[in-house]
N, C-alpha and C positions, 0 to 999 in steps of 0.2 A: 717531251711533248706535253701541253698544255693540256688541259680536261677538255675532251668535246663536251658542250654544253647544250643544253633540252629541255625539256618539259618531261616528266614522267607520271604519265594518264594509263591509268587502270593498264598499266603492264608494259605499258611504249615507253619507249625512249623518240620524243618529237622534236625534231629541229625547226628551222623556219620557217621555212616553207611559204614564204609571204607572208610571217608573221611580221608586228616591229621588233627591234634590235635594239642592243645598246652596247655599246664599244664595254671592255672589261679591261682596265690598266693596270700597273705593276707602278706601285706607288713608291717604289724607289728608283725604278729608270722611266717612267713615264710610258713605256711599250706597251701598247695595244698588245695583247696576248689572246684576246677571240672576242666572240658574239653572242649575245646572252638574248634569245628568244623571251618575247613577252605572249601570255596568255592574252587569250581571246576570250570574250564573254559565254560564247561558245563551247574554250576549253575548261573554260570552269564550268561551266554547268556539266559538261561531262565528266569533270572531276568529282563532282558531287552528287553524282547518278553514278557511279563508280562505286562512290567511298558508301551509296547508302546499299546499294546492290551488296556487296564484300559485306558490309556489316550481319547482312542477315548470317550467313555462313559462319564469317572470322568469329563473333560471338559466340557460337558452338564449340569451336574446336578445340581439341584436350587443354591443360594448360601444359602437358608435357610438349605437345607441338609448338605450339607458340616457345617454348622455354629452347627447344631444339634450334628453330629458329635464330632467336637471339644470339645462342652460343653459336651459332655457325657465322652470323654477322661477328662477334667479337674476335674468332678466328680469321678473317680476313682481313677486320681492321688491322690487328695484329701484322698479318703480312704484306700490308699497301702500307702503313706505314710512311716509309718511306718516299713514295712516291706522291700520297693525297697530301704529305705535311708540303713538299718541297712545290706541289701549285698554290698550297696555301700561303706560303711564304709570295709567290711572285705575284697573287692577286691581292692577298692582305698587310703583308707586308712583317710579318714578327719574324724575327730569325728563324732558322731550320730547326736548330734543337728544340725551340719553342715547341713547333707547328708537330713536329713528330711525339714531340713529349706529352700534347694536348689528344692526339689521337688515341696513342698506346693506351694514355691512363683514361681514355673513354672507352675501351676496350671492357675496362674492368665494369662501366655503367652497365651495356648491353649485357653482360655477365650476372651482375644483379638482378637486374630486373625477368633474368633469365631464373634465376629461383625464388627472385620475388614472387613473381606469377605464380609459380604453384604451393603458395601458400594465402591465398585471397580466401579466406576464411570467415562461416558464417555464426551464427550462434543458438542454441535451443533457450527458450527460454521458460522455467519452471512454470506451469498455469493454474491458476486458482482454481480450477475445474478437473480434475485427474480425468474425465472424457477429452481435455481438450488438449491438441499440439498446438505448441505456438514457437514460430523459430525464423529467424533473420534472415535474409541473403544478398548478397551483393552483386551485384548485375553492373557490367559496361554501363556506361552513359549514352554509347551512339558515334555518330559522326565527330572528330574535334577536325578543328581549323587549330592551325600553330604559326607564331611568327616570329622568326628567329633574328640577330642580330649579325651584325661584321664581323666586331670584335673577338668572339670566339664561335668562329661558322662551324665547326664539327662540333666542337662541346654543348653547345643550346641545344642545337638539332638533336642530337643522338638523344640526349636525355627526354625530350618530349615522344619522340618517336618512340624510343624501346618504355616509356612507363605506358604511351595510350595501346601500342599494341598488343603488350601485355597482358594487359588491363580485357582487351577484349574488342577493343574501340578498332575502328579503323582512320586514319587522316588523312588532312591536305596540308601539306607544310610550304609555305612562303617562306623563303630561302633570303639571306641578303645577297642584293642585289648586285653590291660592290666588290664580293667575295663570294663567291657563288659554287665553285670547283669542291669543297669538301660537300657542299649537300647535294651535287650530284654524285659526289663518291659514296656518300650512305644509299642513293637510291641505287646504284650497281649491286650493294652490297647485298644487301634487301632480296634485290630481283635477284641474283646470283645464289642467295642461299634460300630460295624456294618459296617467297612470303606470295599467295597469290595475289594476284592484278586487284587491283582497287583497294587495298587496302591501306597501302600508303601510296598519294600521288605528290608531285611535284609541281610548283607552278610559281610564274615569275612571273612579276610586272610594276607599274606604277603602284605603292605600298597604299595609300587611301582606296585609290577603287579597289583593290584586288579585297585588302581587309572587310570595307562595306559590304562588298559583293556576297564573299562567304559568312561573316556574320550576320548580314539579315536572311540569308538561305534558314527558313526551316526546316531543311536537312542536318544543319551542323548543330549540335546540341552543346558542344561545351568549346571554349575559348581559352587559347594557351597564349601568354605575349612575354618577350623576354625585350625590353630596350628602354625607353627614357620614361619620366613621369609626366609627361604632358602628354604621350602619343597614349600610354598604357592607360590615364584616368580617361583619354576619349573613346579608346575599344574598351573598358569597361563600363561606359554610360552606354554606348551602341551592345554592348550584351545585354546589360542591365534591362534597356528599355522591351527585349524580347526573353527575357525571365531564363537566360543561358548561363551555365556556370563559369566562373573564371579562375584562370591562374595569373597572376600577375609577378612578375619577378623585374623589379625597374629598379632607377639609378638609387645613387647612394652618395654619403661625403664622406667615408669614413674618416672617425676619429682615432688617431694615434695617444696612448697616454704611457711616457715613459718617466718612470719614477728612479727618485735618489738614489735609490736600493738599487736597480738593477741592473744588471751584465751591460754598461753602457756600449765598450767597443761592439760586442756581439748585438745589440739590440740595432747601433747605429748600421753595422752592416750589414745584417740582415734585414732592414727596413729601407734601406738605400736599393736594391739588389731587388726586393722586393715592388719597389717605385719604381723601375722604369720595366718590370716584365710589359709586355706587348706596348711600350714605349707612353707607360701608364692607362692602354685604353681598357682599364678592368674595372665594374662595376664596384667589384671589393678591394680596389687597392687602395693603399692608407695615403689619405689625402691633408687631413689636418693634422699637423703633429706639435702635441702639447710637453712639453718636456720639464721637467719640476728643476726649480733654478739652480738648486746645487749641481743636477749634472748638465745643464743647457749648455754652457760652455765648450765642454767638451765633448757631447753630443755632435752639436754642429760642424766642429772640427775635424771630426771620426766621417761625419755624415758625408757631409761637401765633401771632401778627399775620395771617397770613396767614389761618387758618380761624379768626379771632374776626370778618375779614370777608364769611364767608361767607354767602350770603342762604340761610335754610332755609325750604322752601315748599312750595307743592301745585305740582305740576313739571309741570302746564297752563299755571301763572302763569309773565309773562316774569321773562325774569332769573335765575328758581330757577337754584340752583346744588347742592343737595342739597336730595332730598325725605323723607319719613317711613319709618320701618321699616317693612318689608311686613306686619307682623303686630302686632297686640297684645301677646303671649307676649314680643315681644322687646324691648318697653323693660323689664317688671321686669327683665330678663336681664341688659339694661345697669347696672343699679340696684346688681346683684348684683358686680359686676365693680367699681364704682367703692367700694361700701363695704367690700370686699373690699380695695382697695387703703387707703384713710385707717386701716382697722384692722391694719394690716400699717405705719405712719407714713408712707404715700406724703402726695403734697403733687398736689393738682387742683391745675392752675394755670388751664383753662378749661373751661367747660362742667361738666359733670360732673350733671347732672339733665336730665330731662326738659320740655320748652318746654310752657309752661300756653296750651295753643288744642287745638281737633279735632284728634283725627287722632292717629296713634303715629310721632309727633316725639321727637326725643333730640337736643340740644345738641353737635355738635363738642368732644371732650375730649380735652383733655394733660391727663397725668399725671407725675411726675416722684419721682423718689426709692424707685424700687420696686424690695424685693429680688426673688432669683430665683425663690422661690418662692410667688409671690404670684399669686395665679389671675389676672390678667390676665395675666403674661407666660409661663404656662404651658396655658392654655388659649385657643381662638380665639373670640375677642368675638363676631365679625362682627357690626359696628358700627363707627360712627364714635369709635370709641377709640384711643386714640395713647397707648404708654408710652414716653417720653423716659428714657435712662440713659445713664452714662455710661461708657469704656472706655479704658484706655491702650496695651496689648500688643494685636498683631493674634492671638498661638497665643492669646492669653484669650478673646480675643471667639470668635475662631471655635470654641472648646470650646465658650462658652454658645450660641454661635448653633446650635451641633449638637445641643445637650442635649436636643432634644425629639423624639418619637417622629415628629413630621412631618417631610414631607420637598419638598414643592410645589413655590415658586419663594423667591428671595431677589433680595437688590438691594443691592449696591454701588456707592459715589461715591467717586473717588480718580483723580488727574490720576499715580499712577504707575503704569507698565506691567509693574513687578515685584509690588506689592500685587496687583495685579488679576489676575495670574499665580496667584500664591501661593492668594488667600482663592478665586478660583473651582474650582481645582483641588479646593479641602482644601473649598468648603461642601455639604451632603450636602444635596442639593434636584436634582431636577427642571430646573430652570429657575432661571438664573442672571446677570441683568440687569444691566451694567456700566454707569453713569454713564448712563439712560435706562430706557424699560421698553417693551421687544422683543420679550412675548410674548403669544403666541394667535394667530401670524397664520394663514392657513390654510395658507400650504406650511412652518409650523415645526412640531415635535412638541408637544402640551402633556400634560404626566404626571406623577406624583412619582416618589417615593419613599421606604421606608421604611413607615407609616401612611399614605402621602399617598395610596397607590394602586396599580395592577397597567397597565402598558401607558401608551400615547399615540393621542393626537389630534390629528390632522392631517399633515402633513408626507408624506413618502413611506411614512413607517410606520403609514400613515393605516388600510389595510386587513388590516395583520397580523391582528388581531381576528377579522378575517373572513372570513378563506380557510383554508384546510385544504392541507396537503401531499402530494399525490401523486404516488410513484414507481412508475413502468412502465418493465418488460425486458422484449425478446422478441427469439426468435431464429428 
């Protein structure tokens, strides 16, 4: 059975009811799988006379309660499982192991942020007056608005959720629309392990009104956005313009830099493997790949091989190893990318079309021979597209791997510990992966820079976002 799907307002679970609707499909057999209820102007304002009501309270309470909380959410993610991975596979489309593999290890987020919270610590500060006290504290910020993405619908969500309630804050979370089944499974989870009414609600609908609507609310005081860099720089000028804080966690082109020196079979198939996890749609997956000429050759050779054996499928079937794009919109996208490159004299070396069956499938592609100004290597596919090129100088590569306005994660492979010195220092990203890939766990920061975004997620700087500064003297 499919997820019944709602609105979840200060403690309901709401269905239609004469709401609008929108069909919810399985992007690898095209089946309608339910109905996705759109908010009403109405149900956001009572979303937000909820979240401001909850606030006065949730702010109070121990941070042992709140910690309780959490780990009782981690504990049930743990035991759905199963069941929230395998609707995410049929509304979003990543294989099963994926979808179960992304819940479990968000398990360990809610977990975190379960003993993060009772350690939001404040400070005394010596006074030049021995009459006087002077000493910090950290307070909630208030109401947040969150806006989560497709691509990974539990993963975004969970971590906004468990750092603002943590934190103190109460929310409203805007769910993707296209994959919608895990963040009504956080809000069962939520309501199932005791969080009260208003303190996190749920609500769907068209993404501009729904985002305008709650970010110009004077109720909502801080702004969380995880998705592309044109939607994230416009909710953070509409924050801006009302003095609200932001998180911003947006796209990225990651640069691949793999050197002479290094474990090339293991770098090629681990970065092969790594290319098409959710059939490339990951903010952080390595999208330009600069390889240093002595081992290009053989890189590519290792590489192609590797995802020409990949199984491409509906990711309920065993074995899949990459499933379908989440959307229709996104194979011409690919289409777009790949003739883009042959008209610029790149060279496909595979894939490079879309697979003739049901469903919005796209073939694993290398591409090779692409200058720098070629829309795939200056724009993010998100796809399973791979540009292969080649590089001799490490200051070269690292100029072109910085030439782009993004700044997210990168990845380097190199067996010397003076490369690795050097290119991390000097690459302008976020997140910076040495001969492996290290990030997202839940006690590391994940953030950019540059385009890529404003702030971090996770790690101890989990709740900057979401406390506020307070200094008090008295004498």
């Amino acid at each position: 059975m499919y997820e019944q799907l709602a609105l979840y307002i200060d403690g309901e679970f709401l269905s239609g009811d004469g709401r609008k609707t929108q069909d919810i499909t399985n992007p690898a057999t095209l089946e309608v799988l339910g109905q996705l209820p759109h908010a009403t102007e109405a149900d956001l304002d009572r979303a937000l006379q909820a979240a401001q009501r909850a606030f006065e309270s949730w702010r109070r309470t121990s941070p042992m309660e709140r910690s309780r909380i959490l780990r009782k959410v981690a504990e049930l993610s743990r035991e759905r499982a199963q069941e929230i991975g395998r609707n995410m596979t049929m509304d979003q489309g990543k294989p099963l192991a994926e979808a179960v593999a992304e819940i479990v290890s968000c398990s360990e987020h809610a977990e975190w942020h379960a003993e993060e919270c009772r350690r939001i610590y404040g400070r005394v500060i010596p006074p030049r007056n021995p009459d006087v006290r002077q000493f910090v504290v950290r307070e909630p910020i208030g109401v947040c608005a969150a806006f989560t993405p497709w691509n990974f619908p539990y993963n975004q969500a969970i971590r906004k959720v468990a750092a603002a309630l943590g934190a103190g804050c109460t929310i409203i979370l805007k769910g993707p629309e296209d994959s919608p089944s895990a963040v009504m499974a956080i809000a069962r989870m939520f309501h199932d392990a005791g969080l009260p009414p208003g303190c996190l609600n749920i609500v769907w609908g068209e993404p501009p009104k729904i985002s305008e609507y709650l970010i110009r609310s004077p109720i909502v005081r801080k702004v969380s956005f995880t998705g592309s860099v044109p939607v994230g720089k416009h909710l953070a000028a509409l924050a801006g313009a009302h003095m609200k804080r932001c998180t911003m966690e947006l796209g990225g082109h990651s640069p691949v830099l793999v050197f002479d020196d290094a474990d090339i079979d293991r770098a090629a198939e681990m970065l092969a493997r790594f290319k098409i996890r959710n059939a490339g749609q990951v903010c952080v997956s390595p999208t330009r790949f600069y390889v240093q000429k002595g081992a290009y050759d053989k890189f590519l050779a290792k590489f192609t091989d590797v995802l020409k054996n990949i199984k491409v499928g509906n990711g309920l079937e065993a074995g899949t190893e990459m499933g379908p794009l989440a959307h229709e919109r996104r194979v011409p996208s690919m289409t777009r990318f790949v003739e883009d490159a042959r008209e610029k004299g790149a060279k496909v070396v595979l894939g490079g079309a879309p697979l003739e069956r049901a469903g919005h499938f796209f073939a694993p592609t290398v591409i090779t021979d692409l200058p720098e100004d070629s829309m795939l290597m200056t724009e993010e596919p998100f796809g399973p597209l791979a540009p292969v090129v080649p590089f001799t100088d490490t200051d070269d590569v690292l100029k072109r791997a910085n030439s782009l306005p993004f700044g997210l994660s990168s990845y380097v492979f190199t067996n010397s510990l003076k490369t690795a010195t050097k290119v991390s220092n000097a690459l302008e990203a976020g997140m910076v992966n040495i001969n492996h890939f290290g990030s997202a766990l839940a006690e590391t920061p994940f953030g950019g820079v540059k385009d890529s975004g404003i702030g971090s997620e996770g790690g101890t700087e989990t709740f900057d976002g979401y406390l506020v500064t307070k200094f008090i003297t008295h004498i």
